[in-house]
VOSE-849384 format. One record per atom (N, C-alpha, C): x, y, z. Coordinates in steps of 0.02 Angstrom, whole numbers, plus 50000, padded with zeros to 5 digits. Layout:
N
XYZ ...
% end
This chain:
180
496094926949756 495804926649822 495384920349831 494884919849771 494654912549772 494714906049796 495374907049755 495924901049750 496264900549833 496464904749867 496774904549914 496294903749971 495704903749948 494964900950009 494924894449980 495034892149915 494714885849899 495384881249932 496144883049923 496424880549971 496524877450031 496284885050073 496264884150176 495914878550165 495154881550116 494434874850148 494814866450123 495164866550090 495444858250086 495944857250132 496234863150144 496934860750231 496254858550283 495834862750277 495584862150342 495184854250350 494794854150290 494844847650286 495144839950280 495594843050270 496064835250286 496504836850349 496474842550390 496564842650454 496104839650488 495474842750470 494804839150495 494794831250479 494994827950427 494954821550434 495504816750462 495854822150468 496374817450496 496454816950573 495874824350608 495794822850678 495324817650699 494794818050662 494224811250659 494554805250644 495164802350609 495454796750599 495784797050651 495974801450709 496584800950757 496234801350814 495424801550824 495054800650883 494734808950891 494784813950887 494834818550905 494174821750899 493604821950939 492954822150937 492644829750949 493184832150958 492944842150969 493064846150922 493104843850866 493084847750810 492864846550769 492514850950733 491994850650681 492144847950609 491964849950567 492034847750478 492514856250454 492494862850521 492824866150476 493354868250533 493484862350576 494114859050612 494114865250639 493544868950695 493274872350741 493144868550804 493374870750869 493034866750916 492204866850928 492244861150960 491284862350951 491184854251013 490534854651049 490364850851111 490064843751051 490244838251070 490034833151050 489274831151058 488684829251011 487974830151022 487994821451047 487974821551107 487614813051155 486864811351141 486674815051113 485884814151101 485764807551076 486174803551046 486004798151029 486514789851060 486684794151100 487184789751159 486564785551204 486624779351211 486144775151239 486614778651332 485884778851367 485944779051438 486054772551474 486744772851497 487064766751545 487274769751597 487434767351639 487884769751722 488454767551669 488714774151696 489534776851684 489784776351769 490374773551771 490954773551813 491594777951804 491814781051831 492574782451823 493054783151882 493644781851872 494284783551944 494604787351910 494994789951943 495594792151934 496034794252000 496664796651989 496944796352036 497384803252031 497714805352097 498304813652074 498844811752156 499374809752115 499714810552185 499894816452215 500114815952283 500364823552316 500934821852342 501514823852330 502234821652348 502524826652383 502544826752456 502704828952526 503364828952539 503664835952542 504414833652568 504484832152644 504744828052659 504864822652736 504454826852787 504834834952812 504634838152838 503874839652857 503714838452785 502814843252775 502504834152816 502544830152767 502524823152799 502394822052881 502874823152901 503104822752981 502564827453012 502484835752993 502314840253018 501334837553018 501194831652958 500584832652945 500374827553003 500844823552999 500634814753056 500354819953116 501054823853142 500934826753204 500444829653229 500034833453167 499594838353184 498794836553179 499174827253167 498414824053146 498014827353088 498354827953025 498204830252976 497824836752954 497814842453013 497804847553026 498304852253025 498264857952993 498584865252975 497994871553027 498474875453009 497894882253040 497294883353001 497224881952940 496754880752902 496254876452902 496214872552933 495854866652961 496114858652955 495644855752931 495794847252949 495794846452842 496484845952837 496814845152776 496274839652741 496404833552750 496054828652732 495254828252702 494864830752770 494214832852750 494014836452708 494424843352724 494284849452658 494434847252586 494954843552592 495054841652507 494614837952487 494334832452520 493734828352509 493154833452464 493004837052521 492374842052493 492524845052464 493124848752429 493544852652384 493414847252307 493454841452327 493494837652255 492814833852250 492434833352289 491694831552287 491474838252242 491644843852274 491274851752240 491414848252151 492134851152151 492404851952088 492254847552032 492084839852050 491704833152016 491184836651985 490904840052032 489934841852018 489964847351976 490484852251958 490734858151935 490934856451863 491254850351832 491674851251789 491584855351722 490734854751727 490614856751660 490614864751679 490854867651727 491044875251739 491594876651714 492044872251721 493044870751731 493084871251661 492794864351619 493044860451548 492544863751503 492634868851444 492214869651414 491834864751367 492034858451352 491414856151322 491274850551367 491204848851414 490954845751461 490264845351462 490004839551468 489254842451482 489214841651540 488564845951567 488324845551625 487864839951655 488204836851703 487794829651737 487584826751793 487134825551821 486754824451868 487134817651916 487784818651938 488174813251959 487494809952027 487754804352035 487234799652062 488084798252123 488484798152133 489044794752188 489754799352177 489984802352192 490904805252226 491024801752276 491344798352251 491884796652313 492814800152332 492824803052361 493614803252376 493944801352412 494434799952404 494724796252471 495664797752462 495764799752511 496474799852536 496924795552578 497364794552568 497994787252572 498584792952590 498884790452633 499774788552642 500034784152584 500404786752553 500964783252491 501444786052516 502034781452453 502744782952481 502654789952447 502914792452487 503264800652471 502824804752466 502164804052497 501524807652500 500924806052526 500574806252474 499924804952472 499474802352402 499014799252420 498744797452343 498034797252348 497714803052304 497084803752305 496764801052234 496214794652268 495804791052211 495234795752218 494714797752160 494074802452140 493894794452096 493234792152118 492694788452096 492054792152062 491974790452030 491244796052030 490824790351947 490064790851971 489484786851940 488964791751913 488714790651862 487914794851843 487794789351789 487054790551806 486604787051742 486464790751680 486874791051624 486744794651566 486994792351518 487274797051481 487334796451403 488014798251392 488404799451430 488984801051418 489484798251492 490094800051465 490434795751536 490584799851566 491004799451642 491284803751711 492054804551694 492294803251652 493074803851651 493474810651673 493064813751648 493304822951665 493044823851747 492534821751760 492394823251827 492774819051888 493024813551876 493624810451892 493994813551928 494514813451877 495064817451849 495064824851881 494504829551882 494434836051892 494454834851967 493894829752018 494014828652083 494764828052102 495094824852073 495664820652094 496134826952103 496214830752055 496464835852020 496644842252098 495834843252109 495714848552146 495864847952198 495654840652244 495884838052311 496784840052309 497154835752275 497914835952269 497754845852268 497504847852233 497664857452239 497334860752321 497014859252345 496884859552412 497264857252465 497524851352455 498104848052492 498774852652505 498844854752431 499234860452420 499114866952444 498644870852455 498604875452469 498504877252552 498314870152588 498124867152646 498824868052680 499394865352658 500064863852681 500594869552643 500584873052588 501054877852575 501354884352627 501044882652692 501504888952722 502104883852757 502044878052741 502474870952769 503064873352744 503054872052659 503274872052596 503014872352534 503514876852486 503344876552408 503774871352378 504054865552405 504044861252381 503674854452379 503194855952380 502714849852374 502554851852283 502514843452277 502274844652198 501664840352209 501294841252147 500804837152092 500804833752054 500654825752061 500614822151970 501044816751990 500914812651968 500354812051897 499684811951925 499304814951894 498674812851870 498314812051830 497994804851850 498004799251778 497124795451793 496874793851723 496324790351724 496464783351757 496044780051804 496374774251831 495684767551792 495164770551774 494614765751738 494164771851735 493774766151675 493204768251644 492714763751606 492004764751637 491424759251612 490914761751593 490434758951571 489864758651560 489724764451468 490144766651448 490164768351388 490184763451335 490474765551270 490694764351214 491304756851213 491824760751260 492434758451273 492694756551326 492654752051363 492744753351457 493544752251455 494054754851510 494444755551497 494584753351590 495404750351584 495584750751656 496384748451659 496724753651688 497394755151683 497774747651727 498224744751674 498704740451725 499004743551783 499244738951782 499814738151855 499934744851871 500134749651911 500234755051944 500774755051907 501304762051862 501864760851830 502044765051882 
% end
């Protein structure tokens, strides 16, 4: 029995080291998830975008121009705004190891693209850790409101990608080429 504990504890450890060599920051030494300690993360303004398209079949499209971007549900556009402003401020409700953060700017904003729509989520705080999840989670939620805004249209509207579009004021700042 010993032997077969002294085992696991060396899988687990060279699972464990091989997630720390592969980036993987939510798991512990006994390769358990666990919230990353920022306590010693220098405080910078963090930036992040991201983006979630909403891909409209012609119909839903047409039906949205007409109605001046209004359903019986209200004014599509707006609600998702405040739908993904909420959800930004929320994430650490959504993402369990998220921390919770005192965002300082959300921005959302909605576009006409080909074959939809394309919702950018901005979002800033002064801390110790970055906005990438709160991003991402805005971007996320707007495109799911959009959806739920327009589904008596159609259930063919899809989601996605949604993708990190930049990231600053951390460790690593990051910012996606060319639109693929």
């Amino acid at each position: 029995m010993a032997a077969r504990k002294q085992q696991l504890t060396r899988q687990a450890g060279v699972r464990h080291a091989a997630s720390r060599r592969h980036g993987l920051t939510h798991i512990d030494a006994a390769n358990r998830p666990t919230m990353v300690d920022v306590g010693d993360k220098a405080i910078t303004r963090r930036e992040a975008s991201a983006e979630a398209l909403v891909h409209l079949p012609a119909n839903v499209a047409r039906e949205l121009r007409l109605s001046g971007h209004r359903t019986k549900k209200g004014p599509v556009f707006d609600t998702a705004i405040i739908a993904g402003v909420l959800a930004a401020k929320r994430t650490h409700e959504l993402i369990p190891f998220c921390h919770p953060l005192p965002l300082s700017n959300v921005k959302i904003e909605v576009a006409q693209a080909r074959g939809g729509l394309r919702i950018t989520c901005a979002v800033a705080v002064t801390h110790n850790t970055g906005v990438e999840m709160e991003a991402l989670t805005g971007a996320s939620v707007a495109a799911l409101t959009i959806y739920d805004m327009c589904k008596a249209l159609s259930h063919d509207i899809r989601i996605g990608p949604v993708r990190l579009l930049a990231k600053s004021g951390g460790r690593r700042n990051y910012r996606r080429g060319a639109r693929a």
